[in-house]
C-alpha positions as CSV (number, residue, x, y, z in Angstrom):
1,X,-52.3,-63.2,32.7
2,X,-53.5,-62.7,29.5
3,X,-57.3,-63.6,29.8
4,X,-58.7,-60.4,28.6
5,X,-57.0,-60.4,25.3
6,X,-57.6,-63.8,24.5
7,X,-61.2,-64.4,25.8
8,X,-61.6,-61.4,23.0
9,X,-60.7,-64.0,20.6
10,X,-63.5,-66.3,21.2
11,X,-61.0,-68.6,24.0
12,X,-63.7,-70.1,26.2
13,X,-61.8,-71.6,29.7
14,X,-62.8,-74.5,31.7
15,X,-62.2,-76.1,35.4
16,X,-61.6,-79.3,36.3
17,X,-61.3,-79.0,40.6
18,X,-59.1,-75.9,41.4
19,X,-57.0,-76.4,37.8
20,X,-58.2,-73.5,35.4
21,X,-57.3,-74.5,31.7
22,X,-58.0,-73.1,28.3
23,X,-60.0,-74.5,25.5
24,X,-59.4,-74.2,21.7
25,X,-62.9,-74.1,21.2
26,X,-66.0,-75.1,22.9
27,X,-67.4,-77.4,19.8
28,X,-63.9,-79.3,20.5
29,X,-65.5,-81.9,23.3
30,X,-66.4,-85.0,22.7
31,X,-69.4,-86.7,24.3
32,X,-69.9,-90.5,24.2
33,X,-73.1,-91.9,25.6
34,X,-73.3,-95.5,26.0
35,X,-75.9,-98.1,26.9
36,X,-76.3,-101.4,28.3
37,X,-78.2,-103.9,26.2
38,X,-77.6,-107.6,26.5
39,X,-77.8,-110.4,24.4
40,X,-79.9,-113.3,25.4
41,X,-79.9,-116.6,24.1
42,X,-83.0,-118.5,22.9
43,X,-83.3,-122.4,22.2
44,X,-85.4,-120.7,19.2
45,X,-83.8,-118.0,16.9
46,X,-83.9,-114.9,16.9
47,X,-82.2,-114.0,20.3
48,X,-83.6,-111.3,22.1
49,X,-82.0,-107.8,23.6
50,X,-82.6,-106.8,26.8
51,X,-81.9,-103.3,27.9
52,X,-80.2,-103.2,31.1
53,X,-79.9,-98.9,31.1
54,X,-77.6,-96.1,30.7
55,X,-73.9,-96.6,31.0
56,X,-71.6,-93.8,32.6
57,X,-71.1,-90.6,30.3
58,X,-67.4,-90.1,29.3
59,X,-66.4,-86.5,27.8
60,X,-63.0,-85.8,25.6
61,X,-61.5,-82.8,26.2
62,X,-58.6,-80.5,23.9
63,X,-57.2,-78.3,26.4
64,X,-54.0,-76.0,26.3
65,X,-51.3,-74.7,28.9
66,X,-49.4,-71.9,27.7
67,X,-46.6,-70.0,29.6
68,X,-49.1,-66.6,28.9
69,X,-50.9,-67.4,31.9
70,X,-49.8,-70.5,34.1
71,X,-46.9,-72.5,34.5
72,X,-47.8,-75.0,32.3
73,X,-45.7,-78.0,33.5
74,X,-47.1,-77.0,36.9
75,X,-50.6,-77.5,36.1
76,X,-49.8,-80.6,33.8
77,X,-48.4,-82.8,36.8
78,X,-51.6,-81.2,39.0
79,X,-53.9,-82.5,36.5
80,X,-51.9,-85.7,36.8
81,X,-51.8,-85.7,40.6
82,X,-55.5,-85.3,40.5
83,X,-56.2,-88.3,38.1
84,X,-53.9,-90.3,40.2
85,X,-56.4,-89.3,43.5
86,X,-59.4,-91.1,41.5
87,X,-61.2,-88.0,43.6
88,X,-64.6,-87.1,41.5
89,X,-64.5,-83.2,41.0
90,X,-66.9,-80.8,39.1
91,X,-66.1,-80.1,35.6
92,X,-66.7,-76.7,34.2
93,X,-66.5,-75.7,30.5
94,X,-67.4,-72.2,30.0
95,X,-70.7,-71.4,32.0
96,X,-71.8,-75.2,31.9
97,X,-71.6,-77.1,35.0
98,X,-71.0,-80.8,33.6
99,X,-71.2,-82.6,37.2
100,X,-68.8,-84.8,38.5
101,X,-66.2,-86.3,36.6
102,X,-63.0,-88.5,36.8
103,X,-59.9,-88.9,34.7
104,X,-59.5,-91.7,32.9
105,X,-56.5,-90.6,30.4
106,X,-54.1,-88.0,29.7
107,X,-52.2,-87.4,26.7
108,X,-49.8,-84.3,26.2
109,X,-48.3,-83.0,23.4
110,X,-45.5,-80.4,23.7
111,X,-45.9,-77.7,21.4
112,X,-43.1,-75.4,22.1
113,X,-39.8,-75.7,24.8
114,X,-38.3,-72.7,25.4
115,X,-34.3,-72.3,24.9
116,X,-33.6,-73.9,28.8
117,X,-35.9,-76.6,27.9
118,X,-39.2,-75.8,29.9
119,X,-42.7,-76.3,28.2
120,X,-44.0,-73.1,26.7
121,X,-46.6,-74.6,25.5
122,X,-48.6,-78.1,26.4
123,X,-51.6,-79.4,24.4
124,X,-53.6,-82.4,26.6
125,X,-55.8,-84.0,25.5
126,X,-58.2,-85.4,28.6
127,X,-60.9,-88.0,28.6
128,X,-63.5,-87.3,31.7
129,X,-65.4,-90.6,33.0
130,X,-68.8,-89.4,34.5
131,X,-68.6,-90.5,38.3
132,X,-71.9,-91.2,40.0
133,X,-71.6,-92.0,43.9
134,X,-74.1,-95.3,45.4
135,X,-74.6,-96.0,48.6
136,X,-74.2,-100.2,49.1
137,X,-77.1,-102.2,50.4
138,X,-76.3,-103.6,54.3
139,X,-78.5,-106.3,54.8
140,X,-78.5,-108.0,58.5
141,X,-78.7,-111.9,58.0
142,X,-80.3,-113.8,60.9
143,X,-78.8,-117.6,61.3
144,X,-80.9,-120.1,63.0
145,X,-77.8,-122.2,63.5
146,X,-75.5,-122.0,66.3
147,X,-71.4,-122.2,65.2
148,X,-70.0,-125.7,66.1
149,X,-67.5,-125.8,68.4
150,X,-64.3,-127.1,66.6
151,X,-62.0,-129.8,69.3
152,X,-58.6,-129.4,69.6
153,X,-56.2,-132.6,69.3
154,X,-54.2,-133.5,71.9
């Protein structure tokens, strides 16, 4: 593994679950905050905005395999199993704890193949949806009414 050498070069690495990737560069994510505001109609213009509150975080993501230190069709298809799961798992970039996240895409580029035709080198590029777990409401609804009794023809 070639860590040492390359964290040298200013390489920051990341973790998404178990999978360890590289980074190009830590200015390379993207962060896209969104938020709800609807439009309401008036019988009398102007409509008005009403704002409803913040939509889920999503975070794009440059990352690199490189046959230096992983296998990187290996961790390509784990990263893929894992976004197939839906599971939420922390993500990681440098010393910054991000929280939980899902995958919503993948694209791969393949830099390099070597002469047998195995990745070298795979550039993904990885959008993160922010995942935020709620607990559903039970509510017990009391009936007054008794169920009718339904007659059978015969």
């Amino acid at each position: 593994m070639k860590a040492a050498s390359t964290k040298a070069a200013g390489t920051k690495y990341a973790s998404f679950g178990k999978i360890v990737f590289q980074i190009f560069s830590y200015k390379e994510h993207t962060e896209t905050n969104e938020y709800a505001v609807t439009k309401l109609q008036t019988v009398i213009a102007p409509s008005s905005l009403q704002y409803l509150g913040n939509e889920l975080e999503s975070l794009e993501l440059s990352i690199n395999f490189h046959n230096a230190f992983c296998d990187p069709l290996e961790e390509y298809q784990n990263l893929k199993d894992l976004a197939k799961k839906g599971d939420p798992q922390k993500l990681i970039i440098g010393e910054k704890v991000f929280g939980d996240y899902v995958i919503e895409s993948i694209e791969a580029q393949y830099q390099k193949i070597d002469v047998y035709g195995k990745p070298v080198d795979i550039t993904l590029h990885v959008k993160f949806t922010q995942y935020i777990a709620k607990t559903l409401q039970k509510r017990n609804i009391k009936t007054t009414k008794k169920p009718v009794a339904v007659k059978k023809k015969g």
